[in-house]
Z-matrix of the N, CA and C atoms (Angstrom, degrees):
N
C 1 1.461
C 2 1.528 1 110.66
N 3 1.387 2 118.59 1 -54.84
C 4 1.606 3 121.86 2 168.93
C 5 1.394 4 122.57 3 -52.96
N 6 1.320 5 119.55 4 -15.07
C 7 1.700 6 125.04 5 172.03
C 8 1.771 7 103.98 6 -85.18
N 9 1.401 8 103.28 7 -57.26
C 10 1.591 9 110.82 8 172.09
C 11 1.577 10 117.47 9 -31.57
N 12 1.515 11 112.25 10 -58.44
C 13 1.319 12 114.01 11 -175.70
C 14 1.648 13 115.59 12 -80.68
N 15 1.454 14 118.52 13 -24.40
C 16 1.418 15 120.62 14 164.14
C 17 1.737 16 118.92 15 -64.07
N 18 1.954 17 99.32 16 -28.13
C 19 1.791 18 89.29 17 169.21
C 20 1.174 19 116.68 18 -89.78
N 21 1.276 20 123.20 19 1.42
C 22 1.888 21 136.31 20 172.15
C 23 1.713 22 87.94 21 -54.46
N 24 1.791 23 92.03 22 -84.85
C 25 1.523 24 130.65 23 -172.70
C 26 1.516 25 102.84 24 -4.82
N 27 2.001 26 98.75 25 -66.48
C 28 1.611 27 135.90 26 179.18
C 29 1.702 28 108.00 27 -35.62
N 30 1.859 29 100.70 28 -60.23
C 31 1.143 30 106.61 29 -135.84
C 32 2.173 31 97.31 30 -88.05
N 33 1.723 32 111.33 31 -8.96
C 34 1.437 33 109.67 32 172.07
C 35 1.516 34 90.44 33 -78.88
N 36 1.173 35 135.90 34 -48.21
C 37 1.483 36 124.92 35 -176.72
C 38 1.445 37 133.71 36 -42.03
N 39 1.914 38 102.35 37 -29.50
C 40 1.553 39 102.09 38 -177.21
C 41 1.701 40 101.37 39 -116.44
N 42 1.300 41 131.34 40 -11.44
C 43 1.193 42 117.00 41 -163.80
C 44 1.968 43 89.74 42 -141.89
N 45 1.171 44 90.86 43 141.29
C 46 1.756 45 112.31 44 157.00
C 47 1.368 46 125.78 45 -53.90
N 48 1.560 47 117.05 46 122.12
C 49 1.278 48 129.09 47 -167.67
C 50 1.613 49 95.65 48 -67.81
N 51 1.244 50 141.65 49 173.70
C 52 1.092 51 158.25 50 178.56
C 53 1.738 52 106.09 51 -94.98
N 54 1.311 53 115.07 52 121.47
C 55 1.459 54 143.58 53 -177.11
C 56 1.785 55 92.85 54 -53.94
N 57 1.317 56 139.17 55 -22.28
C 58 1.512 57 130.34 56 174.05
C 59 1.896 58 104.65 57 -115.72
N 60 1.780 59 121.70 58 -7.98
C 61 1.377 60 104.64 59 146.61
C 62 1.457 61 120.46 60 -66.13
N 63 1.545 62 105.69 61 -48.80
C 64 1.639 63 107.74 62 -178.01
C 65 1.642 64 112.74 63 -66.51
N 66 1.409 65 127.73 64 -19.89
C 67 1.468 66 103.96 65 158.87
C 68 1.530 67 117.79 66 -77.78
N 69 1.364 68 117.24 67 -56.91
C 70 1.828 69 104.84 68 161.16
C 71 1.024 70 111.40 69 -35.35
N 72 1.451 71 153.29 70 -52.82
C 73 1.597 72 131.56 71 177.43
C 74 1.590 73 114.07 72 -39.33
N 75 1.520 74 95.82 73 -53.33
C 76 1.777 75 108.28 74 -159.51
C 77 1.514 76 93.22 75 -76.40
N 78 1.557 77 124.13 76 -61.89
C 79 1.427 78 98.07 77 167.48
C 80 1.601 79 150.41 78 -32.38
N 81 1.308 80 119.49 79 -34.31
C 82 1.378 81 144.99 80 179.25
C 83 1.736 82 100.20 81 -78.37
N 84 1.290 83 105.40 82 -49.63
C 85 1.890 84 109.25 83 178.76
C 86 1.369 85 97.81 84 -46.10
N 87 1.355 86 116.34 85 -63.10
C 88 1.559 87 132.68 86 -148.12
C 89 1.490 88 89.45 87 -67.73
N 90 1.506 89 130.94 88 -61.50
C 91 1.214 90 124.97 89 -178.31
C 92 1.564 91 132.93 90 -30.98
N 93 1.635 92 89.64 91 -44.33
C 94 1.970 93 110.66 92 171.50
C 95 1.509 94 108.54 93 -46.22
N 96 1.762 95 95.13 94 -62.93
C 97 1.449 96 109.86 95 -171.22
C 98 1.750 97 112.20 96 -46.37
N 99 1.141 98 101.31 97 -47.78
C 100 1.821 99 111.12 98 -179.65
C 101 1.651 100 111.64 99 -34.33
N 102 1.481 101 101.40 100 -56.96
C 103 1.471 102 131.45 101 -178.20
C 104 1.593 103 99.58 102 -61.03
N 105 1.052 104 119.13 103 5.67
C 106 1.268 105 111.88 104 -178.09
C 107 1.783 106 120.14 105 -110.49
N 108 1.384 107 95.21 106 -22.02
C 109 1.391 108 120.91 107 -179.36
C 110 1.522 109 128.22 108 -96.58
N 111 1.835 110 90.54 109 77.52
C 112 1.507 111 112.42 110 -167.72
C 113 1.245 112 117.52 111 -151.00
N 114 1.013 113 141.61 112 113.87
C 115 1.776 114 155.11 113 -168.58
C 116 1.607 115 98.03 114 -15.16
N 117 1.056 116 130.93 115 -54.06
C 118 1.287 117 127.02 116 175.69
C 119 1.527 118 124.33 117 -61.09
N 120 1.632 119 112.67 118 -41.25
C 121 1.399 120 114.54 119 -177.13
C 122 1.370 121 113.99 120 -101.19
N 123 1.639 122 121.86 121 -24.65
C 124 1.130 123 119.99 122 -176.82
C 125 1.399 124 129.73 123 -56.97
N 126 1.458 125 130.14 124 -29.34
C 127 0.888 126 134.85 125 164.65
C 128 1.742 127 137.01 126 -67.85
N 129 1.364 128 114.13 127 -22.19
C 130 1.285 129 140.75 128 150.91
C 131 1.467 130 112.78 129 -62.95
N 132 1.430 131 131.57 130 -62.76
C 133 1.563 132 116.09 131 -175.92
C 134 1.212 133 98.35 132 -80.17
N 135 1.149 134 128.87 133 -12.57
C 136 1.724 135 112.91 134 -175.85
C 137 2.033 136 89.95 135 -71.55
N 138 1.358 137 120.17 136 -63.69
C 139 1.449 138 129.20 137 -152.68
C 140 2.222 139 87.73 138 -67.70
N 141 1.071 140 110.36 139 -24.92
C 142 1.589 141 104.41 140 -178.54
C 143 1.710 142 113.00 141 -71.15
N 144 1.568 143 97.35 142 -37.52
C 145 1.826 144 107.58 143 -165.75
C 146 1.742 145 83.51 144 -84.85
N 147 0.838 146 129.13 145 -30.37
C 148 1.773 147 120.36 146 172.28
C 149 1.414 148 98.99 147 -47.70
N 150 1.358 149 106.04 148 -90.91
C 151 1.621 150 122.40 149 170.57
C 152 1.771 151 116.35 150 8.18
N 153 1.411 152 87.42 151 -65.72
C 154 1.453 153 99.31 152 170.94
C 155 1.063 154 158.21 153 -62.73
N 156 1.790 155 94.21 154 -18.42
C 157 1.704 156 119.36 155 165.02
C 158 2.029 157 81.02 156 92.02
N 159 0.958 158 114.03 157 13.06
C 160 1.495 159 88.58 158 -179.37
C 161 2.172 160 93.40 159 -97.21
N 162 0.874 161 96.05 160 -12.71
C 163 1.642 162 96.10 161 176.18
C 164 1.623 163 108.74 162 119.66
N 165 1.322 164 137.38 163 171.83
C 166 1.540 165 154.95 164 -168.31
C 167 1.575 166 94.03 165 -100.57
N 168 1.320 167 131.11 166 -34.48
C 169 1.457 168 131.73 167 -178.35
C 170 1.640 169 108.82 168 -86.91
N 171 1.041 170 130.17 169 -18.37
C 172 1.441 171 137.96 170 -179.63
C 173 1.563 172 113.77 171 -6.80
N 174 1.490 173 92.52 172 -78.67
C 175 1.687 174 105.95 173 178.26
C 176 1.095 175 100.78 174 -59.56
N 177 1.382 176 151.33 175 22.36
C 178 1.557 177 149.40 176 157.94
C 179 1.723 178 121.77 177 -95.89
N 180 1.424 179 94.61 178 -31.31
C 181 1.350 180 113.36 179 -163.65
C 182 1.887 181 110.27 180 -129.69
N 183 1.182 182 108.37 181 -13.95
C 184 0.971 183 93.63 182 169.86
C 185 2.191 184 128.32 183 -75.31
N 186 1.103 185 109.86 184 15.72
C 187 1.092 186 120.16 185 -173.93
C 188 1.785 187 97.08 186 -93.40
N 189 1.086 188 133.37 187 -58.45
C 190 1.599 189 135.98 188 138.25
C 191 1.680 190 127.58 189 -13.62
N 192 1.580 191 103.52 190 -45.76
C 193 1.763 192 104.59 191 -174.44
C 194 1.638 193 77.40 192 -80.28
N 195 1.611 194 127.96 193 -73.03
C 196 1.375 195 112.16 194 -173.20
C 197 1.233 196 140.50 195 26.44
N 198 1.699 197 83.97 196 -84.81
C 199 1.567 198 129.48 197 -173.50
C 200 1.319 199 102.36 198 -64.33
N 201 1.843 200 133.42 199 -32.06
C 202 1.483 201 101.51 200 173.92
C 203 1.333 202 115.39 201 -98.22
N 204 1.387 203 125.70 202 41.70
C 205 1.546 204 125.30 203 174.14
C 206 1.523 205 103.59 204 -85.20
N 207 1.025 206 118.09 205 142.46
C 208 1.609 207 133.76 206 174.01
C 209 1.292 208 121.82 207 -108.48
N 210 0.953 209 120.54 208 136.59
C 211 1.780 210 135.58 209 160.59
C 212 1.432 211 103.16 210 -36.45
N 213 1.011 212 126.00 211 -22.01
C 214 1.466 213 123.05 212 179.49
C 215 1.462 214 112.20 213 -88.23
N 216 1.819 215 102.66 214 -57.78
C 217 1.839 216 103.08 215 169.22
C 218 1.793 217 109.26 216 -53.41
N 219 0.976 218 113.78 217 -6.09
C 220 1.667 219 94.87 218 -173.33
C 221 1.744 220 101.33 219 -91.23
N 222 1.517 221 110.07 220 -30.56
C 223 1.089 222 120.22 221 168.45
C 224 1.805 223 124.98 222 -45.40
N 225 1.480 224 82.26 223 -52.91
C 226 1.847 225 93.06 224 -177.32
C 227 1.345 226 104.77 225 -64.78
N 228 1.516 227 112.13 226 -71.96
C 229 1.734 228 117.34 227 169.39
C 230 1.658 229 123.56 228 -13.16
N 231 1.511 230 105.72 229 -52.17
C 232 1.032 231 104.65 230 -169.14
C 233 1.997 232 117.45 231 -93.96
N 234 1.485 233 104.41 232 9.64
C 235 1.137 234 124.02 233 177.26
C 236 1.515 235 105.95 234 -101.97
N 237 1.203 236 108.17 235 -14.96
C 238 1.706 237 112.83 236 -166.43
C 239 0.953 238 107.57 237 -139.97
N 240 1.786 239 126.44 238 15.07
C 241 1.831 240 113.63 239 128.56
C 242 1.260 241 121.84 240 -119.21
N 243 1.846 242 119.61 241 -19.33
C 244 1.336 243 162.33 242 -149.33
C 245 1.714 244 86.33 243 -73.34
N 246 1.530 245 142.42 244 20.54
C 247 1.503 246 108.09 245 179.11
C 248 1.384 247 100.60 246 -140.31
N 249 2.059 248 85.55 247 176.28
C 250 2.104 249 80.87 248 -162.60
C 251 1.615 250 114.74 249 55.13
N 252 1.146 251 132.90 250 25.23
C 253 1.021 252 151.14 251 -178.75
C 254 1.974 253 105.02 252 -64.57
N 255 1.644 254 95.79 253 131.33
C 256 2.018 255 87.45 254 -174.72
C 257 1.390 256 81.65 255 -117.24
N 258 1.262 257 117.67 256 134.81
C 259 1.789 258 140.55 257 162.42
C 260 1.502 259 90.93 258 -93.79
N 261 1.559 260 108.28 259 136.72
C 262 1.292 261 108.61 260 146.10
C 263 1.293 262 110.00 261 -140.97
N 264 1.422 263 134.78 262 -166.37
C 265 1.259 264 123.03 263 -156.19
C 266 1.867 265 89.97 264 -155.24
N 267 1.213 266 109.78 265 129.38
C 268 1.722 267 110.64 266 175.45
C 269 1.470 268 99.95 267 -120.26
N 270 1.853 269 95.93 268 134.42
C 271 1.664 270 92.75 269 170.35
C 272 1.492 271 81.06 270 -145.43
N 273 1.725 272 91.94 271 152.19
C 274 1.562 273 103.82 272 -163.71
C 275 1.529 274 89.47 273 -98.67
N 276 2.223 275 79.46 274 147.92
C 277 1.548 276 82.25 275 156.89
C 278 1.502 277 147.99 276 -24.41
N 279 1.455 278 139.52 277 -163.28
C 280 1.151 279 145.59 278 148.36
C 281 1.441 280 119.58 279 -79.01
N 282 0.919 281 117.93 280 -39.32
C 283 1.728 282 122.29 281 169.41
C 284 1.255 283 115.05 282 -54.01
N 285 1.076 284 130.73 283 -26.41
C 286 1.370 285 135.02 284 -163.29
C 287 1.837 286 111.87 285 -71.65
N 288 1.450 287 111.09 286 139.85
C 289 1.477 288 86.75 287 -172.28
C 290 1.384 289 109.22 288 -105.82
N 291 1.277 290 117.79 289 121.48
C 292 1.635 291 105.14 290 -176.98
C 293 1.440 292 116.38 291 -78.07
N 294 1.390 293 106.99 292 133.37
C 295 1.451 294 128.36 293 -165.39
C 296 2.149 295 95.46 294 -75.95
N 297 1.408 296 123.38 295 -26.96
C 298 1.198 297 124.51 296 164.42
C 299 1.486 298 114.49 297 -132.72
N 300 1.674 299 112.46 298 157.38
C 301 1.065 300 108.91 299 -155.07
C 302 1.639 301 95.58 300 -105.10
């Protein structure tokens, strides 16, 4: 399993994600965000994405910044934080109750 996820890690570093993985990513992001925009939560990621300097409208607009990420920026990104990289792997005790089987 720790080799598997180090040739993932490996394999965004040397080769270009696929133009319909990187919209399923950005689609699935955007979906989260949706789920976010509800009398109870809206007011929290709005005052958090402030926080951040990313702006109070974020979850509005971030479906737009998304959209201009490239197969190429994921490339660089992941070349220019992606190293010396530690995998570890957690498996729970026996006590633990798994919620699926």
């Amino acid at each position: 399993l720790i080799q598997v996820l180090k040739d993932e890690v490996n394999k965004i570093k040397t080769e270009l994600v696929s133009d319909d993985e990187l919209h399923l990513a950005i689609e699935e992001s955007v979906k989260i965000m949706k789920t976010y925009m509800n009398d109870n939560s809206l007011p929290y990621y709005m005052t958090k994405s402030e926080s951040r300097g990313l702006g109070f409208d974020y979850i509005f607009t971030s479906e737009s910044e998304l959209k201009k990420i490239t197969p190429e920026d994921i490339k660089r990104v992941a070349n220019k934080y992606f190293n010396n990289t530690a995998v570890f792997v957690s498996v729970p005790n026996e006590d633990v109750k798994l919620m699926v089987d």
